[in-house]
C-alpha positions as CSV (number, residue, x, y, z in Angstrom):
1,X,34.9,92.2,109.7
2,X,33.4,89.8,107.1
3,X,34.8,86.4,106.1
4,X,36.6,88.1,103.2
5,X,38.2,91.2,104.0
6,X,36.9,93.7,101.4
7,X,39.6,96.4,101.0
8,X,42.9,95.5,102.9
9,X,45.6,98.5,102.7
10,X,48.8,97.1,102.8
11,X,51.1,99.4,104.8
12,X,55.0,99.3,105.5
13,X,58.2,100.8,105.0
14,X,59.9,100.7,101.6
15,X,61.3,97.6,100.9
16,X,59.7,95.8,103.8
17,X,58.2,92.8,102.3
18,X,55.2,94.6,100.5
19,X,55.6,93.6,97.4
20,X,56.8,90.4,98.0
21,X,53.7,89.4,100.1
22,X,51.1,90.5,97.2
23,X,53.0,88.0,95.1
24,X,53.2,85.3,97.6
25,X,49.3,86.2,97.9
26,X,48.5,85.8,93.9
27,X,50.4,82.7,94.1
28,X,48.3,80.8,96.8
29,X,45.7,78.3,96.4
30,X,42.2,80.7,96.3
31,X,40.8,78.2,99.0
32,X,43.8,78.5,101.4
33,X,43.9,82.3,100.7
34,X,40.3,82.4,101.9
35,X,40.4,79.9,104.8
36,X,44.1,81.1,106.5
37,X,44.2,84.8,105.1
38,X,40.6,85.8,105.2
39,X,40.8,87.0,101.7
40,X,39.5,86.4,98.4
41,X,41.2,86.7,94.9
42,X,43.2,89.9,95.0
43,X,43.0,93.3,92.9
44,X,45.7,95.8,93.1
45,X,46.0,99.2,93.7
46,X,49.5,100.9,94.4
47,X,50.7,104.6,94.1
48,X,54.7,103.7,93.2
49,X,54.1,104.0,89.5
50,X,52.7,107.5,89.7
51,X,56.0,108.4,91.5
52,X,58.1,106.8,88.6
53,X,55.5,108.9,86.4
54,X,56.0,111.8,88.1
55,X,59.9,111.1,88.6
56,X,60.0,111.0,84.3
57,X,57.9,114.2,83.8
58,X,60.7,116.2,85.6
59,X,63.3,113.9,83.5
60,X,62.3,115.2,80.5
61,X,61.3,118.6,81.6
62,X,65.5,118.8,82.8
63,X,66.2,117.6,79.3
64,X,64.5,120.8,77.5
65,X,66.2,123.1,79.9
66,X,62.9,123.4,81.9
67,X,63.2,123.2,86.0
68,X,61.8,120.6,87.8
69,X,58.3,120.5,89.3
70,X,57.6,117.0,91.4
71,X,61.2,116.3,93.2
72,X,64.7,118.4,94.1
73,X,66.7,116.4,92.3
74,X,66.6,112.9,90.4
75,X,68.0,111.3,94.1
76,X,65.8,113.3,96.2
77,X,62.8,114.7,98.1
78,X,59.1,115.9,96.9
79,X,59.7,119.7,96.3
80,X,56.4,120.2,97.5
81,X,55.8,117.9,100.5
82,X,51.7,118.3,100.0
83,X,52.5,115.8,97.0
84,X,52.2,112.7,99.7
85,X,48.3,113.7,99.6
86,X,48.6,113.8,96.0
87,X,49.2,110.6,95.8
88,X,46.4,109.0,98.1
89,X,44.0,111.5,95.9
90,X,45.0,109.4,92.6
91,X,44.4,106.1,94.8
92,X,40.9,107.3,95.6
93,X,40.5,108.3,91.6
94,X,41.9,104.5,91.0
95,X,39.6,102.6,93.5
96,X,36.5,104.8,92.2
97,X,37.3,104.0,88.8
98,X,37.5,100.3,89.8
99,X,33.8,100.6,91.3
100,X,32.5,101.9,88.5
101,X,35.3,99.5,85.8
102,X,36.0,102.9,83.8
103,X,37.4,101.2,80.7
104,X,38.1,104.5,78.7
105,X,40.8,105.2,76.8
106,X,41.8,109.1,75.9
107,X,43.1,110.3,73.0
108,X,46.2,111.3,74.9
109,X,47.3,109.1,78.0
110,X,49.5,111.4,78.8
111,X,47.7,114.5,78.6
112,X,45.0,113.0,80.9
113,X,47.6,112.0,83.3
114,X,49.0,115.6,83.3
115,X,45.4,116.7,84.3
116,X,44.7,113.8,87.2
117,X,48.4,115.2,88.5
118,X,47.0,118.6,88.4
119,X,43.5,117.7,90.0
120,X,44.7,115.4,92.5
121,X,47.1,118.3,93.6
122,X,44.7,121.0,94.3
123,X,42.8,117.8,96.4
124,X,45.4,117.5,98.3
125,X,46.7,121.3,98.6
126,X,49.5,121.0,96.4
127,X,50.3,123.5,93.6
128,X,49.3,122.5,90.0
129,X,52.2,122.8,87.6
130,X,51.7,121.0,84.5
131,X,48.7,122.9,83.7
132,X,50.2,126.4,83.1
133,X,53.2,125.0,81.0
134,X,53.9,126.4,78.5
135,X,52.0,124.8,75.0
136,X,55.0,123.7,73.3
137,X,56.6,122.0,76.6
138,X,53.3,120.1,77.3
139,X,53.4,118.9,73.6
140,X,56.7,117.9,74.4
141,X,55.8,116.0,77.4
142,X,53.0,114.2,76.2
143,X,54.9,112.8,73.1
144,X,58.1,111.6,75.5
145,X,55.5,109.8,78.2
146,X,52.3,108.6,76.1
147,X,53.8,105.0,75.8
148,X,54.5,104.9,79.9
149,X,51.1,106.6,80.5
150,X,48.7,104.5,78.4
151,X,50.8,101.5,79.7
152,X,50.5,102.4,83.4
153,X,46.5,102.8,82.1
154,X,45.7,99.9,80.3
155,X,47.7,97.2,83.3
156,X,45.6,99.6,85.9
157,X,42.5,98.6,83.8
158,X,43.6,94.9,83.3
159,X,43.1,94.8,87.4
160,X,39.2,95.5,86.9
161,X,37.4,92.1,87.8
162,X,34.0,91.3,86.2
163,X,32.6,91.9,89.8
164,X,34.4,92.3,93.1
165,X,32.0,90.0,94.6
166,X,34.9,87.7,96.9
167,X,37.4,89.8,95.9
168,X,39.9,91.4,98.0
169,X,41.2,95.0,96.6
170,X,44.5,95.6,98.2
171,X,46.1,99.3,97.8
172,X,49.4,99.6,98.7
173,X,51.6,102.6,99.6
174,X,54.4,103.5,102.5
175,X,54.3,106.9,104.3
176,X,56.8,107.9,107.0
177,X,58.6,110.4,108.3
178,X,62.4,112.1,109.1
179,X,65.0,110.2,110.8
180,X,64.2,111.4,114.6
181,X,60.7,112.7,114.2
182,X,58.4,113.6,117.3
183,X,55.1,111.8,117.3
184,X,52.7,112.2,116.1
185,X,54.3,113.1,112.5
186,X,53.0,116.7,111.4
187,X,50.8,116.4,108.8
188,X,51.5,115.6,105.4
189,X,54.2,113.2,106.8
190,X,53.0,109.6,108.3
191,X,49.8,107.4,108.0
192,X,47.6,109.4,109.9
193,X,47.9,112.0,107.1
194,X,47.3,109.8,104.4
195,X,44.7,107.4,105.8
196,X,42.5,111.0,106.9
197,X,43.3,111.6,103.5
198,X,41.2,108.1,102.2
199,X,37.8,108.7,100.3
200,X,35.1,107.8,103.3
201,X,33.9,104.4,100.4
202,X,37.8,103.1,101.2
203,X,37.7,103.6,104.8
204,X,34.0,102.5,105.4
205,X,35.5,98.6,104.1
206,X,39.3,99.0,105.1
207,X,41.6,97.0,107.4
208,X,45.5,97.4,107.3
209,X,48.3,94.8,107.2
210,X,50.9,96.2,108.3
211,X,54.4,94.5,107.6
212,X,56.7,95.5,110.9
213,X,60.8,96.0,109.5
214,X,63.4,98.7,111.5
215,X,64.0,101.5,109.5
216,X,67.2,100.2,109.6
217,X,66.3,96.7,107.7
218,X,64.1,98.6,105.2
219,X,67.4,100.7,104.3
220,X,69.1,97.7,104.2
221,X,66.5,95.8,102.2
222,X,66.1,98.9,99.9
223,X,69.9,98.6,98.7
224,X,69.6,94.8,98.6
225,X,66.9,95.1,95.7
226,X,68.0,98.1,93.6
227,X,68.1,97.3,90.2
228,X,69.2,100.5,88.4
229,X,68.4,99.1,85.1
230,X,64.4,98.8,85.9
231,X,63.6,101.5,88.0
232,X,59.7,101.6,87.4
233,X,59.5,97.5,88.3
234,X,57.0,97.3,91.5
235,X,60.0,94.5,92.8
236,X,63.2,96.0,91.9
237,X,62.7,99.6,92.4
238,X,65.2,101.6,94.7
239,X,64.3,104.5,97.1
240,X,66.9,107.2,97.3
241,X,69.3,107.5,100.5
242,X,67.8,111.2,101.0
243,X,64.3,110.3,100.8
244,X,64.9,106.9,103.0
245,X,66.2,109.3,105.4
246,X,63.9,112.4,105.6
247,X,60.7,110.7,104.4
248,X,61.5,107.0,105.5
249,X,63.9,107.4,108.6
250,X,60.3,106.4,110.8
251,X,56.9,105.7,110.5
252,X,53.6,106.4,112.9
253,X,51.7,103.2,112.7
254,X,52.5,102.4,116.1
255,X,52.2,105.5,117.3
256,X,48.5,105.3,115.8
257,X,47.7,101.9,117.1
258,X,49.1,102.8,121.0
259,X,46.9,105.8,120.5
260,X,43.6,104.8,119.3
261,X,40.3,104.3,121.7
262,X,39.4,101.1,120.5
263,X,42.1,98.0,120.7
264,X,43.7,96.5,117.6
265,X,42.7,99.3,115.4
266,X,43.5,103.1,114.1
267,X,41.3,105.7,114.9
268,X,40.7,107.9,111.7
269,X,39.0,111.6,111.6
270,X,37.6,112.2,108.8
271,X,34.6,113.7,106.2
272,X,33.1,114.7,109.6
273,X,33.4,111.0,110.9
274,X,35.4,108.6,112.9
275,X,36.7,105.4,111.6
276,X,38.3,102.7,113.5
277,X,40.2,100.5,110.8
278,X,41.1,96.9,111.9
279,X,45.1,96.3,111.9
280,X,46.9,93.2,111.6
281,X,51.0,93.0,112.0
282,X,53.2,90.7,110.1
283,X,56.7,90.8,112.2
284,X,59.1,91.2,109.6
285,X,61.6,92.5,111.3
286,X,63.6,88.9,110.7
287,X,63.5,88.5,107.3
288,X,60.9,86.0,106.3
289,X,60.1,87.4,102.5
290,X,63.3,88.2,100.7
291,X,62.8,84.2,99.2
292,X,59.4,85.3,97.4
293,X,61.6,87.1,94.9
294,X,62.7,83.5,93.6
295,X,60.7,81.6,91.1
296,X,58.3,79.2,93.0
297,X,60.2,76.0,92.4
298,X,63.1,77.1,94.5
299,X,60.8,77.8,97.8
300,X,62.4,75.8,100.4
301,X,59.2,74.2,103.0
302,X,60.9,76.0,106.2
303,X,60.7,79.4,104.1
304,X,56.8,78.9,102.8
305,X,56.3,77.6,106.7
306,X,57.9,81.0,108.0
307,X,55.7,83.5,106.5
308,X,52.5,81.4,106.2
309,X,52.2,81.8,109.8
310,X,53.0,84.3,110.5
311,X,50.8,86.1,107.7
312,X,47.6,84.2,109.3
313,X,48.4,85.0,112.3
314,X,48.8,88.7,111.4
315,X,45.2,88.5,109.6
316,X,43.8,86.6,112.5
317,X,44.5,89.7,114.4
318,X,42.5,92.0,111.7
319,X,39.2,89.8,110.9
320,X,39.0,89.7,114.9
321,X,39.9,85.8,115.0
């Protein structure tokens, strides 16, 4: 790969250390970032906060008497397990719209968020539902979620650089499978679903960081960090029990690496071509990124020492150092 990685997706289960090591990341020297981490100032892309978004649409569909349309229950699975692909489809939409810094603003957030939902559903072969609501529930919706939805736009748009020249864009998202699941996971499950499912302009620049927990520690980690009082917050956010079991309970990434034709990477089938994305593995199975959630001033030296290493020796492995 180059010096500076261009597009690094950062891959784990929930609760594994993602979001900590994206803010340990933002809050390193730009020099060191480069020289020990092969990356330059970062730009974010995640899906979590169009699963809140889509969590709250069926929140306030339940409070009109209407039946849900995105999960079983307010605790629980995707009704329609095609949604995982809806997700990557809206990441595509985000990175293009970061190419191409699409500063506009709709009339209605939320109305235009109903529509990328719909459209990024039908990518993905998911059923459209907000679409053929009925006018005075879509009215309904719009007014209860245009604050969240031109909120979620405008920070997405605050990402957009003046040029990605030395930047690193770094998309996040976990995928996984049930508790006990044959390899390789059946499609839409796992990261091979979701990585085939990458625009060919993401995977042509990608490599992947993957952070290494037990599903056992992410479970653990996923209780530890729970704040019921800020459910949409990219740190304090809790996964369900149900979903960390059937969705969570394992993941393919080894599977993927063990599997691939070409050493230290995942082979990818896709748009009629075959990608081999770099892969870099931070062990987390050991805690070493719980202490990131603590203002700066209270990093102890062992704990900084800890996951500096073993970060650049994880991104060693993916720039081929």
């Amino acid at each position: 790969m180059a010096d500076i990685i261009d597009t690094l997706l950062l891959l784990a289960l929930p609760a594994s250390g993602k979001s900590e090591v994206r803010r340990y990341l933002d809050l390193m020297n730009p020099e060191e970032c480069r020289r020990d981490f092969h990356m330059g100032e970062t730009v974010q892309l995640d899906d979590f906060p169009y699963v809140h978004l889509m969590r709250r649409v069926d929140e306030e569909l339940v409070k009109t008497g209407q039946p849900r349309v995105y999960f079983k229950g307010p605790d629980r699975s995707f009704l329609d397990t095609w949604d995982w692909g809806t997700l990557v489809e809206l990441l595509n939409e985000d990175f293009d719209d970061l190419l191409a810094k699409d500063m506009g603003r709709p009339a209605s957030a939320a109305r235009q968020l109903f529509q990328r939902l719909d459209a990024a559903a039908r990518r993905a072969g998911a059923a459209e539902r907000l679409g053929g609501l009925p006018d005075d529930v879509t009215s309904m919706l719009a007014e209860a979620l245009e604050t969240e939805a031109l909120e979620h736009l405008v920070d997405k748009q605050a990402e957009y650089p003046d040029t990605l020249d030395g930047k690193t864009v770094v998309m996040e998202f976990a995928r996984g499978g049930a508790d006990g699941s044959d390899m390789p996971l059946a499609s839409p499950f796992g990261y091979g679903h979701s990585l085939r499912q990458l625009s060919p302009a993401i995977l042509e620049r990608a490599g992947i960081l993957y952070i290494w927990v037990t599903p056992e520690e992410s479970r653990r980690k996923n209780d530890d960090r729970t704040d019921p009082d800020d459910p949409g917050s990219i740190l304090n956010h809790g996964v369900p029990i149900e979903v960390m079991m059937g969705d969570y309970g394992c993941d393919d990434m080894a599977w993927l690496v063990e599997n691939s034709d070409r050493e230290g990477t995942v082979r990818i089938e896709a748009h009629g071509r075959v990608f081999h994305l770099p892969v870099g593995r931070f062990d987390n199975r050991v805690d070493k990124t719980t202490f990131i959630r603590k203002d700066r001033a209270d990093w102890t030296g062992s704990e900084v020492e800890a996951v500096h290493a073993g970060l650049k020796s994880a991104m060693d492995q993916l720039a081929g150092d």
